[in-house]
Residue, then its C-alpha position, 0 to 999 in steps of 0.5 A: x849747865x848753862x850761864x843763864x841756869x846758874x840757879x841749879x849749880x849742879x848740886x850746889x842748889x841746897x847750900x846756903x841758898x845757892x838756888x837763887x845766884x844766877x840773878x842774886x833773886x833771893x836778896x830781900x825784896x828783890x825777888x818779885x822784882x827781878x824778871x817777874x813779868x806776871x806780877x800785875x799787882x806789882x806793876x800796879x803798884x810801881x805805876x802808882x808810886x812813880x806817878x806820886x812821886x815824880x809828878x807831873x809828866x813834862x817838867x825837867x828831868x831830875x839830874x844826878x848829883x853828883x853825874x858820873x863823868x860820862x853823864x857830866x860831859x855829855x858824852x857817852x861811856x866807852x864800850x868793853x871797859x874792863x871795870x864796867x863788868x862789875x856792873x853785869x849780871x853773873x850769867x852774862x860775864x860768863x857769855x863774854x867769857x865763854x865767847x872769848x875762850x872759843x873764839x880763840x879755839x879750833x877743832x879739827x877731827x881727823x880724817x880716820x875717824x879715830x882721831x881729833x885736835x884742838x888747837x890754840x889761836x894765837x891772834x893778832x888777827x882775831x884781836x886786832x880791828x883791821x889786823x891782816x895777819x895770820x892766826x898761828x894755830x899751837x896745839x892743846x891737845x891731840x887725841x886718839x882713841x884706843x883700839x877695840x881690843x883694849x875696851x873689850x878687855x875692860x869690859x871685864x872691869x866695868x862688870x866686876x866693879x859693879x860689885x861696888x855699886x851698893x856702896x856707891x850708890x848715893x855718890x853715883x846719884x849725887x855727882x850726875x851733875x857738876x859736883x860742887x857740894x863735893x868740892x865744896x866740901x874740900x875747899x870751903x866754897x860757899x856762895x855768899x863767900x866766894x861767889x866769883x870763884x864759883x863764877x870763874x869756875x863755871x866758865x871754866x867747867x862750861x869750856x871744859x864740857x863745850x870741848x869734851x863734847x867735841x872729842x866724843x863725837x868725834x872719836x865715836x867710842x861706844x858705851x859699856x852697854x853697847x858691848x853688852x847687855x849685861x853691863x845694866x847701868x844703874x843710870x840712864x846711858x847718856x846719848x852721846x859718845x863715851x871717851x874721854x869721859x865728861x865727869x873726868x874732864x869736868x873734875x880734874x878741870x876744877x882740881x886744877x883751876x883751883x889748886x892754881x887760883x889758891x896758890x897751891x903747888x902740886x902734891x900739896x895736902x889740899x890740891x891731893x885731896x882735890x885729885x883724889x876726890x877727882x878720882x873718885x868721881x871718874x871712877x864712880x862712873x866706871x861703878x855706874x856701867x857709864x864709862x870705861x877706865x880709859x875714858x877716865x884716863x883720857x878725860x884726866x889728861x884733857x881736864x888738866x890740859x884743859x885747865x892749865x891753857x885756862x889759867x894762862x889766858x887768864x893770869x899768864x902762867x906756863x901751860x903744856x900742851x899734851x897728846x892721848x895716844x889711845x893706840x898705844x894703850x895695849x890689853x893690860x892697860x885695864x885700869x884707871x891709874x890716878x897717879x900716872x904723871x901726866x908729864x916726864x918729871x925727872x928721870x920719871x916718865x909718862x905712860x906711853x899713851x901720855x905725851x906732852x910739851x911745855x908751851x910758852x905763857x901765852x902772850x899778855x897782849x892780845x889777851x882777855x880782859x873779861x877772863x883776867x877780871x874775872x881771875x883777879x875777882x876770884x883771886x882776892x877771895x882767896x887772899x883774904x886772911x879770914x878765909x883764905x888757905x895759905x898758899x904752899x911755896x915751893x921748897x927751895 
């Protein structure tokens, strides 16, 4: 899913006009205006009236008035101000974002093959014109692939729940592509309603999937189907590498994003809906011969870690970093279990494939202006009373 493309919202183009957000060219009278380069009898028409209307070609240029303070002082705007972003294109807000994000971003494959990190530069150096110190890398997220006789045993799950592929047949079709009707369904997005929560969340989702891509090629886990000819997907194998699932990662990235953007505390009514439905999604892939439950598990765990470094770089919140210890997932270890704790919480504690440390907020300065922007933009849609969800406090 590209910025540019927003018009296909995976899935969202048949709500409410949605096909024609990328560049808002279903406002009235706008869309054979916006970029349409092939419309000769508009461009006639544009030449003619600006011809009988400017007149003459010489005179003084027609001033504003009032001038804005740039245009009055005879100096030129500022660059990178914060404000000026309301003024740009959906798409290309999201380029300043996604450009930020990465740049803030290392990836390091492991030198066994079987192994990846992705760290967090925090950076002075990248922030500060002129700047000579170091970038200090903080580990994100740290993953290692099972061992082949873990998928050899679920192999036996992925062919029994084919068994489910009847009665999930219109989900498995549906949800191929980022799956906003489905959350939408969940917490009321709508794009004439809450178009920067659907901004922020395509950054969002669009980093998520820059970074699973990354892991998959280099943890090089095969496909069902590579392991058996029997397996016969109901959709076309993807051609890339299987763990962690991108679907996993890309839904559990949106629970957690939005759960945090509405002000909803863990196991709340609506941020368990948004589990489950995460679930769901991961789950249908295993029932489509696409993915095996451990792809789930390890798509799970990045989508949430993922999504809560996310939302510290744009509203200052904890996050923890967290490792995926594949190796230590044993023959037993064959389903996809949606409520293991991802973090120790008490005196419970996680699978023993599931590690993790809390991080510091990350720091508010250097920090990302477009990101924060875009946070607050979203933000205020769900304060809005008419709309909004009540948000669940903690208990005392």
């Amino acid at each position: 899913m590209s910025f540019a493309g927003m018009a296909g919202m995976a899935g969202m183009a048949g709500m409410a006009g949605m096909a024609g957000m990328a560049g808002m060219a279903g406002m009235a009278g706008v869309a054979g205006y916006s970029g349409d380069l092939g419309n000769l009898m508009l461009l006639d028409a544009l030449t003619k009236s600006r011809e009988a209307v400017a007149g003459r070609v010489g005179g003084p240029p027609v001033p504003w008035d009032p001038a804005p303070a740039w245009l009055a002082n005879e100096s030129l705007p500022l660059g990178s101000d914060p404000e000026r972003l309301r003024q740009l294109d959906p798409h290309v807000r999201g380029f300043l974002a996604e450009q930020e994000l990465l740049a803030h971003v290392h990836f390091v494959p492991g030198a066994d093959g079987a192994s990846a990190a992705l760290h967090w530069l925090s950076a002075p150096a990248l922030d500060a014109p002129g700047s000579t110190a170091s970038a200090a890398a903080l580990p994100v997220v740290r993953m290692r692939r099972p061992g082949f006789s873990v998928f050899k045993a679920q192999l036996d799950v992925v062919e029994s729940w084919a068994s489910r592929r009847e009665d999930r047949a219109s989900e498995v079709l549906t949800q191929v592509l980022p799956q906003f009707s489905f959350w939408s369904s969940v917490v009321n997005l709508h794009p004439n309603r809450t178009p920067k929560t659907l901004e922020l969340i395509t950054v969002a989702l669009q980093f998520a999937m820059l970074s699973v891509m990354r892991f998959k090629h280099a943890l090089g886990c095969p496909r069902p189907i590579e392991f058996s000819p029997q397996i016969q997907p109901v959709l076309l194998t993807p051609g890339y590498c299987a763990l962690p699932s991108g679907h996993a990662t890309e839904a559990y990235m949106f629970a957690r994003v939005m759960r945090e953007l509405m002000g909803q505390q863990p196991g709340s009514g609506v941020a368990l809906q948004l589990d489950h439905l995460a679930a769901r999604i991961a789950e249908n892939r295993v029932v489509a011969g696409l993915h095996f439950p451990a792809d789930s598990t390890a798509g799970r765990l990045l989508g949430d870690t993922l999504a809560g470094l996310f939302v510290s770089w744009c509203s200052g919140e904890k996050w923890q970093s967290r490792d995926f210890k594949g190796d230590k997932m044993v023959v037993a270890d064959r389903d996809f279990v949606r409520d293991e704790l991802l973090d120790p919480v008490g005196s419970a504690t996680t699978p023993p494939y599931f590690e993790s440390k809390a991080q510091a907020p990350l720091p508010a300065e250097p920090a990302s202006p477009v990101l924060k922007w875009m946070w607050r933009q979203a933000e205020a849609e769900w304060k809005d009373a008419r709309f909004a969800v009540p948000p669940q406090r903690p208990h005392a």
